[in-house]
Residue frames as a rotation matrix with the C-alpha (Angstrom) as fourth column:
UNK 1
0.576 0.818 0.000 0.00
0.818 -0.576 0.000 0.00
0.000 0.000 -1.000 0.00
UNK 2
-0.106 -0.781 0.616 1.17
0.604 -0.543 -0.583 3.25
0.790 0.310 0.529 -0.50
UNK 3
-0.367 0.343 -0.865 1.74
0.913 -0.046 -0.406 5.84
-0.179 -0.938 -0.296 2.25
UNK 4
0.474 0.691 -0.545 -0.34
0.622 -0.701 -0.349 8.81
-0.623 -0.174 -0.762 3.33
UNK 5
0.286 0.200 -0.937 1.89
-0.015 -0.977 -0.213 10.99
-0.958 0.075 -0.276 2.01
UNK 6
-0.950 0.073 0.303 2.62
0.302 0.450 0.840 8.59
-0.075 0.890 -0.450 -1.65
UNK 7
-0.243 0.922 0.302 -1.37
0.967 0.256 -0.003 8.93
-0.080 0.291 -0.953 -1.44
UNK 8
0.569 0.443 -0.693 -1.42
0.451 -0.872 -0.187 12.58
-0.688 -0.206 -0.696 -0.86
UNK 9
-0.820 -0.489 -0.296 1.53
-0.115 -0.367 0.923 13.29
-0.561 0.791 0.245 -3.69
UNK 10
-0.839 0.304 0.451 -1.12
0.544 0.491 0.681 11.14
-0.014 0.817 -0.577 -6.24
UNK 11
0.202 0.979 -0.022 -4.47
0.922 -0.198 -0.332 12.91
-0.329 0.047 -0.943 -4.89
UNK 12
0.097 -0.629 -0.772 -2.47
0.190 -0.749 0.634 16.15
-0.977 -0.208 0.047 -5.97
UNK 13
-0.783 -0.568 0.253 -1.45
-0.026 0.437 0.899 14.65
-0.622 0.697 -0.357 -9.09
UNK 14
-0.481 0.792 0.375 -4.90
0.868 0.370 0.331 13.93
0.124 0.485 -0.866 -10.10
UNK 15
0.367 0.833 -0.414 -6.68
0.804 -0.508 -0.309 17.09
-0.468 -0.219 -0.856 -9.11
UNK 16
-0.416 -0.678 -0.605 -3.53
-0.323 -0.512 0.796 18.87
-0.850 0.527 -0.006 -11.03
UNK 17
-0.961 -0.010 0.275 -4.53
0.275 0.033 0.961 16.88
-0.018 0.999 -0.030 -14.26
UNK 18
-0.212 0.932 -0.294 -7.92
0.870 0.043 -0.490 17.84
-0.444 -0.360 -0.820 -13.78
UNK 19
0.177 -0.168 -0.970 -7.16
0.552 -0.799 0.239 20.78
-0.815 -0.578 -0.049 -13.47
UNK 20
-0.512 -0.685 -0.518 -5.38
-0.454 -0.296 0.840 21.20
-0.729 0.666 -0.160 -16.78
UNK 21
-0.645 0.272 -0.714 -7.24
-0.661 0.270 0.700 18.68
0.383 0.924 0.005 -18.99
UNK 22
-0.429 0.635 0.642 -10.62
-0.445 0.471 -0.762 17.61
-0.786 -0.612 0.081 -17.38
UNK 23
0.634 0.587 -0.504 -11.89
-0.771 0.533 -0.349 16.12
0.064 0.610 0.790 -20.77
UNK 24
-0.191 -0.509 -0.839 -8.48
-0.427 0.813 -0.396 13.67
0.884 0.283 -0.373 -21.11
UNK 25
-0.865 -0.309 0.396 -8.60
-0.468 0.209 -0.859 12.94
0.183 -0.928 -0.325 -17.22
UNK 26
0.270 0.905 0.330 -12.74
-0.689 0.421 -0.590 11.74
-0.672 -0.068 0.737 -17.56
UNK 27
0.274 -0.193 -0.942 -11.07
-0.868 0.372 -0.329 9.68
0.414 0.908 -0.065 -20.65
UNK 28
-0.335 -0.736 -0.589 -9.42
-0.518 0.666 -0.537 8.05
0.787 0.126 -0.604 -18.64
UNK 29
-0.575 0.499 0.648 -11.59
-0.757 -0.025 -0.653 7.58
-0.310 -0.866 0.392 -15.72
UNK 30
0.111 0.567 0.816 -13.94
-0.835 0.499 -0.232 6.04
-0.539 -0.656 0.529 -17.35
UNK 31
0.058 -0.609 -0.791 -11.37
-0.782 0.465 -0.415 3.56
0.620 0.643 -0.450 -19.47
UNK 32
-0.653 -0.756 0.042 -10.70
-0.561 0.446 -0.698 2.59
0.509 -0.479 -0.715 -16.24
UNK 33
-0.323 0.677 0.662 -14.34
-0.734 0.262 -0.626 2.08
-0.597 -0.688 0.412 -15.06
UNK 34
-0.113 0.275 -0.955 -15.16
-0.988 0.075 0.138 0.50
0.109 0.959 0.263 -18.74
UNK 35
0.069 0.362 0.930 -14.67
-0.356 0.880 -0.316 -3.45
-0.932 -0.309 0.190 -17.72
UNK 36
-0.903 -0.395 -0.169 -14.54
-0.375 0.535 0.757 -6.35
-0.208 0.747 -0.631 -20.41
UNK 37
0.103 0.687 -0.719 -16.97
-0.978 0.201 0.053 -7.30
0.181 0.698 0.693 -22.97
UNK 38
-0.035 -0.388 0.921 -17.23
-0.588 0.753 0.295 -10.96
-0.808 -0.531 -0.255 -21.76
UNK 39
0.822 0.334 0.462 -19.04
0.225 0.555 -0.801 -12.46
-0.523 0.762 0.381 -25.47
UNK 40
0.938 -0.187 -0.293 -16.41
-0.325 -0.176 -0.929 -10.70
0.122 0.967 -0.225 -27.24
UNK 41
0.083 -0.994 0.078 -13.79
-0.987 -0.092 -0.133 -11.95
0.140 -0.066 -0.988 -25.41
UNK 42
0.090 0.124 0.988 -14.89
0.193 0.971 -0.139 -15.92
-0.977 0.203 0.063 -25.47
UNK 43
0.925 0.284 -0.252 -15.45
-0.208 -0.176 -0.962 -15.20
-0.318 0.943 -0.103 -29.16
UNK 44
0.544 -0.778 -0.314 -11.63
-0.629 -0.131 -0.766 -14.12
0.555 0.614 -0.561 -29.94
UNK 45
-0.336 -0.634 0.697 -10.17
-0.756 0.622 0.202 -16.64
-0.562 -0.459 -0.688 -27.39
UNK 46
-0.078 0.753 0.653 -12.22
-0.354 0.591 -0.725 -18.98
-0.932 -0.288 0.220 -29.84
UNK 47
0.913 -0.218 -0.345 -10.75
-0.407 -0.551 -0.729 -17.50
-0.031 0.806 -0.591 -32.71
UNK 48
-0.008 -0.998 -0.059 -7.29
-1.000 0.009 -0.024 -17.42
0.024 0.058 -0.998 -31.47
UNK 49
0.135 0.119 0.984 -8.14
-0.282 0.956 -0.077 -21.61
-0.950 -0.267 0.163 -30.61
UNK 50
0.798 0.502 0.334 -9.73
0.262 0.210 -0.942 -22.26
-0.542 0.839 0.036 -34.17
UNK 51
0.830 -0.475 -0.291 -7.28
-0.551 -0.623 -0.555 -20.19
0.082 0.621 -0.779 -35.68
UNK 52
-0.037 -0.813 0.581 -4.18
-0.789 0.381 0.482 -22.68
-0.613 -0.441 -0.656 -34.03
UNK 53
0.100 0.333 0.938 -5.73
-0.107 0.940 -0.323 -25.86
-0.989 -0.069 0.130 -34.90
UNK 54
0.956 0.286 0.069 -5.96
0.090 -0.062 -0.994 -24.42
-0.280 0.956 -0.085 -38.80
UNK 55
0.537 -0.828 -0.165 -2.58
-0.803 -0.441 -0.400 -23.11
0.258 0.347 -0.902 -38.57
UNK 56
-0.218 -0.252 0.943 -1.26
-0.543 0.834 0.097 -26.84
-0.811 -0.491 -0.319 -36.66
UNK 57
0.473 0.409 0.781 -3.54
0.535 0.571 -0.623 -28.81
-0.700 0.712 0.051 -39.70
UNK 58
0.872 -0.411 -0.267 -1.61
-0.481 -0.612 -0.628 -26.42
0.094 0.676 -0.731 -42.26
UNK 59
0.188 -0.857 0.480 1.47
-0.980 -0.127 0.156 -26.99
-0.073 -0.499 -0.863 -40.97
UNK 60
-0.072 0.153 0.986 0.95
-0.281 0.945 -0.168 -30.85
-0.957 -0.289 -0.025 -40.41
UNK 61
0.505 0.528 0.683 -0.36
0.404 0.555 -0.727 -31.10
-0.763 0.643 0.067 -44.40
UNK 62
-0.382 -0.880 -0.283 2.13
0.342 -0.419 0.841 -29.00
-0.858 0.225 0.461 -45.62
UNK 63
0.409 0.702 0.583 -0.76
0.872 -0.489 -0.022 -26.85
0.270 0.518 -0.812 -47.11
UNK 64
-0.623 -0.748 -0.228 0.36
0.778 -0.562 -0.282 -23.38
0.083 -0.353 0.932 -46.91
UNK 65
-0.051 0.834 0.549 -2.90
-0.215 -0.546 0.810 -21.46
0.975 -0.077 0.207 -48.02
UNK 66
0.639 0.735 -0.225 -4.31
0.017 0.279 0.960 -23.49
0.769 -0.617 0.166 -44.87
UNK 67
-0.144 -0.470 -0.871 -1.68
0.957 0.157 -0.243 -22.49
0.250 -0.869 0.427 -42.43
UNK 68
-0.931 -0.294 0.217 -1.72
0.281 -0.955 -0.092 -19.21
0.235 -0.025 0.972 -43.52
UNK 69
-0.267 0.949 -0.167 -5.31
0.170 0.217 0.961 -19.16
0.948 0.229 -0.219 -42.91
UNK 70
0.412 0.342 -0.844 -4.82
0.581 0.615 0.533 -20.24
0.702 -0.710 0.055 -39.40
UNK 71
-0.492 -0.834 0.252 -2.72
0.807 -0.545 -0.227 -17.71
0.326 0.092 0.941 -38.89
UNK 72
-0.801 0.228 0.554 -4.70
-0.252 -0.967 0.034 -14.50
0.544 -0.112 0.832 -39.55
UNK 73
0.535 0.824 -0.185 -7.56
0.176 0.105 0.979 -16.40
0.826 -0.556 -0.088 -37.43
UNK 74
-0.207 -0.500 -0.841 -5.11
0.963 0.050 -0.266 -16.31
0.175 -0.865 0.471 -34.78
UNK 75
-0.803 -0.218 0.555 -4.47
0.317 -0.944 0.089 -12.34
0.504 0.247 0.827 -35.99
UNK 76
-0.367 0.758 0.539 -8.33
0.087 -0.549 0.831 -12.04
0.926 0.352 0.135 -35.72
UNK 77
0.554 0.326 -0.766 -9.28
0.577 0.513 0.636 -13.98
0.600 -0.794 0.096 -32.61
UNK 78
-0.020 -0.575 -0.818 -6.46
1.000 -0.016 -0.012 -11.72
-0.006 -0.818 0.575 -30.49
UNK 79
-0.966 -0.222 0.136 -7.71
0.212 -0.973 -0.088 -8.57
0.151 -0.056 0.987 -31.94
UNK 80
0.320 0.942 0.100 -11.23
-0.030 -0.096 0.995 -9.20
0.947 -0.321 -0.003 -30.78
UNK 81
0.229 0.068 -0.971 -9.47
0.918 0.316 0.238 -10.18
0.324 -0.946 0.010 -27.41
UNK 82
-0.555 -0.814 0.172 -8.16
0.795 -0.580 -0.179 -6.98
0.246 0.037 0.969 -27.45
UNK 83
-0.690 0.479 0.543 -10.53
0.108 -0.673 0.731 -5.27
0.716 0.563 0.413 -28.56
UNK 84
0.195 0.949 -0.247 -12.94
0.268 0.191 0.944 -6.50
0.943 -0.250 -0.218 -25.58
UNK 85
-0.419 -0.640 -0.644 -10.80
0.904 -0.359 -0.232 -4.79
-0.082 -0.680 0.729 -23.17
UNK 86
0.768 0.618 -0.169 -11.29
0.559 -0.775 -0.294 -1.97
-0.312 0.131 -0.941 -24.63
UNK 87
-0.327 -0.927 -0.182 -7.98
0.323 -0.291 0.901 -1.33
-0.888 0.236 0.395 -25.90
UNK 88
-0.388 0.007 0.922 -9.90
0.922 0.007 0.388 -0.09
-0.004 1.000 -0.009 -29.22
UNK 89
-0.382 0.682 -0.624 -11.26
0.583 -0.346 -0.735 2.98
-0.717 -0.645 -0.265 -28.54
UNK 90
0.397 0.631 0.667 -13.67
0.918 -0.272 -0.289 4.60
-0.001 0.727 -0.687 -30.73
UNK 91
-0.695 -0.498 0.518 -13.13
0.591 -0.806 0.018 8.08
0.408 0.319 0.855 -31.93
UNK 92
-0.402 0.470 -0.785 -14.66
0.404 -0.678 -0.614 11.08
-0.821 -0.565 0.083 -30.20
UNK 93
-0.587 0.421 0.691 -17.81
0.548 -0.422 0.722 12.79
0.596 0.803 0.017 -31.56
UNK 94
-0.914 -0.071 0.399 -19.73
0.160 -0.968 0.194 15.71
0.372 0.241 0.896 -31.51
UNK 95
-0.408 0.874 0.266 -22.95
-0.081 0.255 -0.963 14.07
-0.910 -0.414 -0.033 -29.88
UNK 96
0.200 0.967 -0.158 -24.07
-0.564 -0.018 -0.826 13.53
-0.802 0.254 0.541 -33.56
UNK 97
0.874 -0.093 0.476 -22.09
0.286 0.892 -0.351 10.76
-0.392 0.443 0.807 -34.66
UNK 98
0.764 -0.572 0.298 -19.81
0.151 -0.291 -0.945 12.62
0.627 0.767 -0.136 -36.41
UNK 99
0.075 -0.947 -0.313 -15.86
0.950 0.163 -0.267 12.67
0.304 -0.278 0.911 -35.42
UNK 100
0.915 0.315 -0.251 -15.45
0.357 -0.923 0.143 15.81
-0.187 -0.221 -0.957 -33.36
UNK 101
0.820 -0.158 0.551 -12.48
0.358 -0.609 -0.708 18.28
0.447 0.777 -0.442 -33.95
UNK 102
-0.273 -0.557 -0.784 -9.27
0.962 -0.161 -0.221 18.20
-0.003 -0.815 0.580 -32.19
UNK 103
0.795 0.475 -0.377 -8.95
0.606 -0.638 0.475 21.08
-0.015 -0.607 -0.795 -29.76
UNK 104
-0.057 -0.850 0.523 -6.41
0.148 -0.525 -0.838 23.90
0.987 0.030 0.156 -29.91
UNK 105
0.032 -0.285 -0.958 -4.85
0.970 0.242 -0.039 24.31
0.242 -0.928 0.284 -26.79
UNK 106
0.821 0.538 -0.191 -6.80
0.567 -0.809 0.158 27.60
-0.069 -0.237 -0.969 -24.76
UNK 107
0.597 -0.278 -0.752 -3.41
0.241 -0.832 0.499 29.13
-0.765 -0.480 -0.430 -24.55
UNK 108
0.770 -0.304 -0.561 -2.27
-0.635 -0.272 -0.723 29.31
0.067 0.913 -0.402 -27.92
UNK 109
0.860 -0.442 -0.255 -0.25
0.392 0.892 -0.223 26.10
0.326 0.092 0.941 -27.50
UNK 110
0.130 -0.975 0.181 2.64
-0.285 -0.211 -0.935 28.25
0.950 0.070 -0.305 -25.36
UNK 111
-0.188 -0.481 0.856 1.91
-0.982 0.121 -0.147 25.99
-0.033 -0.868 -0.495 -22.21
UNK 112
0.425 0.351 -0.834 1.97
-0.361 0.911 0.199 22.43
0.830 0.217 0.514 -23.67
UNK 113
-0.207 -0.428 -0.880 3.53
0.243 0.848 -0.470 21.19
0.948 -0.311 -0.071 -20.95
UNK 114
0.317 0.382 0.868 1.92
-0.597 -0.630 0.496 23.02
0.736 -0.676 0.028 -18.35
UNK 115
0.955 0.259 0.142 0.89
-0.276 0.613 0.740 19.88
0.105 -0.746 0.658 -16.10
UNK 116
0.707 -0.617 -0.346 4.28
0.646 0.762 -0.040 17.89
0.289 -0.195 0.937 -16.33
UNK 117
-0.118 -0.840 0.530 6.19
0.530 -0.505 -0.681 21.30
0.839 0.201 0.505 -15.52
UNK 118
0.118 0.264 0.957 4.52
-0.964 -0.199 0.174 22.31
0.236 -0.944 0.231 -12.36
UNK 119
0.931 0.331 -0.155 5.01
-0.179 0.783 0.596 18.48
0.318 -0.527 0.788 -11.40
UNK 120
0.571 -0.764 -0.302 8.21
0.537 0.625 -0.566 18.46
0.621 0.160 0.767 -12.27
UNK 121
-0.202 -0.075 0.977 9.01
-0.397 -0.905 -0.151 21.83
0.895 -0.418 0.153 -10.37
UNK 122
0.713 0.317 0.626 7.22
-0.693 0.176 0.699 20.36
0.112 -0.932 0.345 -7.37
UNK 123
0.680 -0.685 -0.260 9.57
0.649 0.728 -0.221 17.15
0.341 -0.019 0.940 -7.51
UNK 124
-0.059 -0.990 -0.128 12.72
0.778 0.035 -0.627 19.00
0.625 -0.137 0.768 -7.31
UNK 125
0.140 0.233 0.962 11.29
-0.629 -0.729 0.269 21.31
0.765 -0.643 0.044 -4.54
UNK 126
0.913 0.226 0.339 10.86
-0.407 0.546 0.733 18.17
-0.019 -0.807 0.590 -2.55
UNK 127
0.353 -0.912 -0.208 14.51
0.769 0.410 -0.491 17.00
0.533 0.013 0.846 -3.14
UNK 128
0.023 -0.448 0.894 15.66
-0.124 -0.888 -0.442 20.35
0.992 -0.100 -0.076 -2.35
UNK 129
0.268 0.597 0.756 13.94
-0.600 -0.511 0.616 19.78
0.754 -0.618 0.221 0.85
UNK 130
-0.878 -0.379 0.292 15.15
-0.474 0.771 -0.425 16.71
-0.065 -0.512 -0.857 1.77
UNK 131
0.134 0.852 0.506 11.95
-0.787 0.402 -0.469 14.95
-0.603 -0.335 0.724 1.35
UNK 132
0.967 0.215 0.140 13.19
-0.105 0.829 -0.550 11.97
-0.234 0.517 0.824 -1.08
């Protein structure tokens, strides 16, 4: 476990990226609530199975179409497993389907690094201090 004050650096940390980018920081929130598509992930573990056995029976008949076959089922089956993670994620839209428009950054893009420069700053305050 981490301690109070490991837990009080992170609650910092988080209320900093808020702070700075509350749309990426809900991104990731609810990635993290998001959970696993259970059908789609029996599916591609079913795939990636099927997909062996073709690529084993290829292999075994010294058919090449039919290894290669077995193959991209493998391919297919592990990008559905993937995929049921959520590790695909859909593109952002506009609330009407449509793909929405990256943002320019509010300050004319002359603090991109805003967040990791006030962290980093804080870091080497606490060395300074002796605290790490």
């Amino acid at each position: 476990m981490l301690s109070d004050k490991e837990q009080n650096l992170l609650e910092q940390m988080e209320r900093a990226l808020y702070a700075e980018d509350p749309k990426f920081a809900d991104s990731l929130r609810k990635s993290r609530r998001g959970g696993m598509n259970r059908k789609s992930f029996l599916l591609g573990i079913g795939g990636v199975i099927l997909g062996l056995l073709v690529l084993v029976g290829g292999v075994a008949t010294q058919i090449i179409p039919l290894g290669l076959i077995g193959f991209f089922g493998m391919l297919a089956g592990a990008f559905l497993c993937y995929r049921s993670f959520g590790g695909g994620k859909e593109a952002e839209t506009d609330g009407s389907g449509e793909p929405a428009a990256p943002s320019a950054p509010s300050d004319g893009g002359k603090n991109s690094g805003g967040l990791m420069d006030r962290l980093e700053e804080r870091w080497q305050q606490r060395k300074d201090r002796g605290q790490y």
